[in-house]
ROSE-611373 format. One record per residue (C-alpha): residue in one letter; y, z, x negated. Coordinates in steps of 0.2 Angstrom, whole numbers, padded with zeros to 4 digits, always signed. Example, Ala and Ser with C-alpha at 12.3 -4.5 7.8 and 13.67 -1.06 7.14 Angstrom:
BEGIN
A-0022+0039-0062
S-0005+0036-0068
***
This chain:
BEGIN
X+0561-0097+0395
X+0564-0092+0411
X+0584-0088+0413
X+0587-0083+0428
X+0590-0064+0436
X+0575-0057+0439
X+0567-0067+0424
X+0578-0054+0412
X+0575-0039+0419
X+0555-0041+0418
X+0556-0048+0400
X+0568-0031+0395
X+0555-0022+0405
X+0537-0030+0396
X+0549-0028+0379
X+0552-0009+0383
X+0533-0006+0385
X+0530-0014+0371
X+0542-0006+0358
X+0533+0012+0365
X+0515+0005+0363
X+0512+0004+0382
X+0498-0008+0389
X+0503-0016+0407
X+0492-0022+0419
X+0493-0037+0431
X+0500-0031+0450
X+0486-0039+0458
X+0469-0046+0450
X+0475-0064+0459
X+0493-0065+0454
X+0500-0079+0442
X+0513-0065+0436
X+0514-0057+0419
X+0509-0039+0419
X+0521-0027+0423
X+0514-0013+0429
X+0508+0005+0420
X+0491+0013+0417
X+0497+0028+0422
X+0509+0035+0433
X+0518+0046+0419
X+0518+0031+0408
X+0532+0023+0419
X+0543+0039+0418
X+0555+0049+0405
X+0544+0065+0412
X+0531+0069+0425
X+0537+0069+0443
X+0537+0086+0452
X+0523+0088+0466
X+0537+0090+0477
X+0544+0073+0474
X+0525+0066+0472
X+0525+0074+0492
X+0539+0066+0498
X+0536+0045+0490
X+0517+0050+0498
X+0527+0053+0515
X+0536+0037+0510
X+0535+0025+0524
X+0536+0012+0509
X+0519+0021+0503
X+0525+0017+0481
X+0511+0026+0477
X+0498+0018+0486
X+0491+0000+0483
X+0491-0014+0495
X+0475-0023+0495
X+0468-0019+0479
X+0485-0022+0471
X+0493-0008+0460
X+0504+0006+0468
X+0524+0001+0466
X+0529+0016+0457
X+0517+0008+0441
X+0528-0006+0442
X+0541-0006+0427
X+0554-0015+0437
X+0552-0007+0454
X+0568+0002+0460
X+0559+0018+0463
X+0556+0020+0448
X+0572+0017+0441
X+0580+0029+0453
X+0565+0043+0448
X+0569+0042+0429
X+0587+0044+0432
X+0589+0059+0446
X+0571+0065+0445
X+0580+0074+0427
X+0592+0082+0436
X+0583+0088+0450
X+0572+0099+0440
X+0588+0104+0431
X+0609+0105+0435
X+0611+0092+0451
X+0629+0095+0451
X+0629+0086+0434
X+0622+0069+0443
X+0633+0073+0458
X+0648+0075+0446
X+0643+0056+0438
X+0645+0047+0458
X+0661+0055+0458
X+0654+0068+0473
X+0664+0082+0460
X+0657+0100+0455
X+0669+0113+0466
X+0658+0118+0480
X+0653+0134+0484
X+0633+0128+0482
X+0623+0117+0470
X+0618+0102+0478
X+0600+0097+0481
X+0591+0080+0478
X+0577+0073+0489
X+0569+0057+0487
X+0565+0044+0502
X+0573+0053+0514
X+0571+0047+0532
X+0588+0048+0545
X+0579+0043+0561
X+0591+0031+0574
X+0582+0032+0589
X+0572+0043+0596
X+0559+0034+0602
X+0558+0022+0587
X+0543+0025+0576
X+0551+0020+0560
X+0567+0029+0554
X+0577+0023+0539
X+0569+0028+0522
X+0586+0033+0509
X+0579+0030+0490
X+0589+0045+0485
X+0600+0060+0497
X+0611+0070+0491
X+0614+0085+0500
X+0629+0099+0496
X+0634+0114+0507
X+0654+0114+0509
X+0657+0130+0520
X+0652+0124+0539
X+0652+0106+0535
X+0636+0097+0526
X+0640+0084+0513
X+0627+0070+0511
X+0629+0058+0498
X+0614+0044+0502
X+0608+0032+0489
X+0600+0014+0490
X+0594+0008+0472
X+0591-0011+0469
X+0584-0016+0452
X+0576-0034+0454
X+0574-0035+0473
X+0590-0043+0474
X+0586-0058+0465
X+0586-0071+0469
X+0596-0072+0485
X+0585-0072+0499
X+0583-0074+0521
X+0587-0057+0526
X+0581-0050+0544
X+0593-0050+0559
X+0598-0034+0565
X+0586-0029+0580
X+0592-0029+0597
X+0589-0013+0599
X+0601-0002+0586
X+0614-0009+0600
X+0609+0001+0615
X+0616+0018+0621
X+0607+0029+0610
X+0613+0022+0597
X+0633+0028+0592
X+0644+0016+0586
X+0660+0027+0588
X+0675+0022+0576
X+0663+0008+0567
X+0669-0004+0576
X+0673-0017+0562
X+0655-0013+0554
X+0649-0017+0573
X+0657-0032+0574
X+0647-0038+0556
X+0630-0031+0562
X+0633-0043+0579
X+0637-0059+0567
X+0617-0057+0563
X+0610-0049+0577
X+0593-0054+0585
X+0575-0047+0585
X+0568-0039+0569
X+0555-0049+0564
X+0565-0066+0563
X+0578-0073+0550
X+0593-0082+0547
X+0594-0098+0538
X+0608-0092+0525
X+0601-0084+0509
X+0611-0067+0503
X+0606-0055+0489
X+0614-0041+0499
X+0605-0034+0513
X+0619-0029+0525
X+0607-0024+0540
X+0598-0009+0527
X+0615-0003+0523
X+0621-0002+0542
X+0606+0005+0545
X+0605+0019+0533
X+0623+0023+0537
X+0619+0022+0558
X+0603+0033+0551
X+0614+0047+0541
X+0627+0049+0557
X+0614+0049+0571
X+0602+0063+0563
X+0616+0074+0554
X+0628+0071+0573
X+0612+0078+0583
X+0609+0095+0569
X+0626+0100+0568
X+0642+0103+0580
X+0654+0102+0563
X+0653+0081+0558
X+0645+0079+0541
X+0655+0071+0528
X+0644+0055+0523
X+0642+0045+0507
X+0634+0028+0505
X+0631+0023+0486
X+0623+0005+0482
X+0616+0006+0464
X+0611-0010+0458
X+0609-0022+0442
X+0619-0033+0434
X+0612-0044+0422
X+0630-0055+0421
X+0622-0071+0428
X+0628-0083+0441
X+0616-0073+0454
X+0625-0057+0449
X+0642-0063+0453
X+0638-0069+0469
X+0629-0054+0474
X+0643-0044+0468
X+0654-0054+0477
X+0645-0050+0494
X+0645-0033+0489
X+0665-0033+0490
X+0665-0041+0504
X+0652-0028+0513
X+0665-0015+0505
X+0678-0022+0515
X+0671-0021+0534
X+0666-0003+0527
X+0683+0002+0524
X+0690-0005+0539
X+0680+0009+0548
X+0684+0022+0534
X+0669+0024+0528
X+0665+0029+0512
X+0656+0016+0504
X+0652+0017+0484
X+0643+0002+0476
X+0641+0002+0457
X+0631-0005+0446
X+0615+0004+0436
X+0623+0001+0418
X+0637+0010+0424
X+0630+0026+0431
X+0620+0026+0415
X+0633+0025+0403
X+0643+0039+0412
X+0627+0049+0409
X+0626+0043+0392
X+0644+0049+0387
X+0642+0063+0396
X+0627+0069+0391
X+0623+0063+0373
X+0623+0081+0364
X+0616+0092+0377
X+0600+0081+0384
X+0599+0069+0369
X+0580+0063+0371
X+0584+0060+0391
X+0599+0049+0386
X+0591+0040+0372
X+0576+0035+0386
X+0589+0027+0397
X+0598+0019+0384
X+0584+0013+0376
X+0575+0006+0395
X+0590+0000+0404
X+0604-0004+0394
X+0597-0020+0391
X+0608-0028+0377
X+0604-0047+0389
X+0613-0039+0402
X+0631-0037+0406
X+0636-0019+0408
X+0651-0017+0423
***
């Protein structure tokens, strides 16, 4: 029996689908893997996705709902990370975003409702033709100010640790502010090089797609608005309490560190935890949402933080 990381999740996964009567499919024709993957698209979620947030994973760089070489779309796939961050604020997109807001500690008193977008790009530099894609932004009206709350969702990708890219060259030149991150600075230049190459070291946490993403939300919000925005970085992942858990979490404090230095409000917390927030929150008033939750991904192999 496979026992590591991402071993659990996919069992908890094929074991969900199976409890419910689901048939999964095989990613790719070729692959060795068991399947993992839905039929249908509405198959892998608690309720249909809104063409509004069909339109913006189409406008996905990632492209989740589109197959690569005659492989299945990602957003089929029971353990992708989309997904799991679909079936938890897709909910209350269609319905009371402040509740969700409330449960990352964002809090209820503003004078607005907030609004949730998925894969929301926060170009860097102008001339780049990629931008950093956000799995989840949050976005709340404060009186002159804009508060945005961006989420990145891990489910399985982080196991096992793995060579990350270095961070380009090119995020260090002019366009590019860096004002009063000067600790988070120092980091990204510990692994800086081109793109396309990698470090020898293995980590489970990608520190150059969290700098980026927080470069990405100052850059675009700086350029939109004379009054600073007041941004929020949230790192959702899962813990299944295993020896690759505790080293991730370990670089994960460690990231949190360098972020505070440069007072940057950084907020990593684990799935099971958001859920169970929602779960003891929301248990009398959106029973059949919680009970899909509970049922999906508060796996009774993992160890809930």
């Amino acid at each position: 029996m496979d026992t590591h990381s991402i071993g659990i999740i996919k069992r908890e996964q094929i074991a969900w689908a199976k409890r419910h009567g689901i048939c999964l499919l095989k990613g790719s024709p070729a692959t060795k893997e068991e399947p993992l993957y839905v039929q249908r698209l509405e198959q892998n979620f608690f309720e249909p996705l809104s063409p509004e947030t069909v339109r913006e994973y189409e406008q996905g760089d990632g492209r989740p709902l589109r197959g690569k070489s005659g492989g299945m779309p990602h957003l089929h796939a029971t353990h992708n990370s989309d997904a799991i961050a679909a079936n938890v604020f897709h909910y209350w997109r269609m319905r009371h975003p402040s509740r969700v807001a409330c449960y990352l500690d964002m809090g209820t008193h503003r004078p607005t409702s907030p609004s949730i977008h998925f894969e929301k790009k926060f170009r860097i530099l102008p001339s780049a033709g990629t931008c950093p894609n956000i799995d989840v932004a949050i976005r709340h009206e404060n009186g002159r100010c804009c508060e945005w709350m961006g989420i990145e969702s891990k489910f399985t990708e982080t196991y096992p640790a793995k060579r990350q890219k270095l961070f380009d060259d090119k995020y260090f030149g002019p366009q590019v502010c860096w004002c009063g991150l000067g600790a988070t600075r120092k980091l990204a230049e510990a692994f800086r090089g081109s793109g396309e190459k990698f470090q020898t070291q293995k980590t489970h946490l990608d520190r150059g797609q969290l700098i980026k993403h927080l470069l990405g939300m100052r850059q675009c919000y700086a350029r939109q608005s004379a009054h600073a925005p007041h941004l929020r970085l949230v790192y959702l992942w899962y813990n299944v309490g295993t020896e690759e858990s505790r080293k991730h979490q370990q670089e994960v404090e460690c990231f949190a560190g360098v972020l505070k230095e440069d007072g940057v409000f950084f907020q990593p917390m684990t799935w099971q935890e958001l859920i169970s927030r929602i779960v003891d929150g929301e248990r009398t008033n959106h029973s059949a949402y919680v009970e899909y939750l509970k049922d999906r991904y508060l796996m009774t192999n993992a160890v809930p933080t």
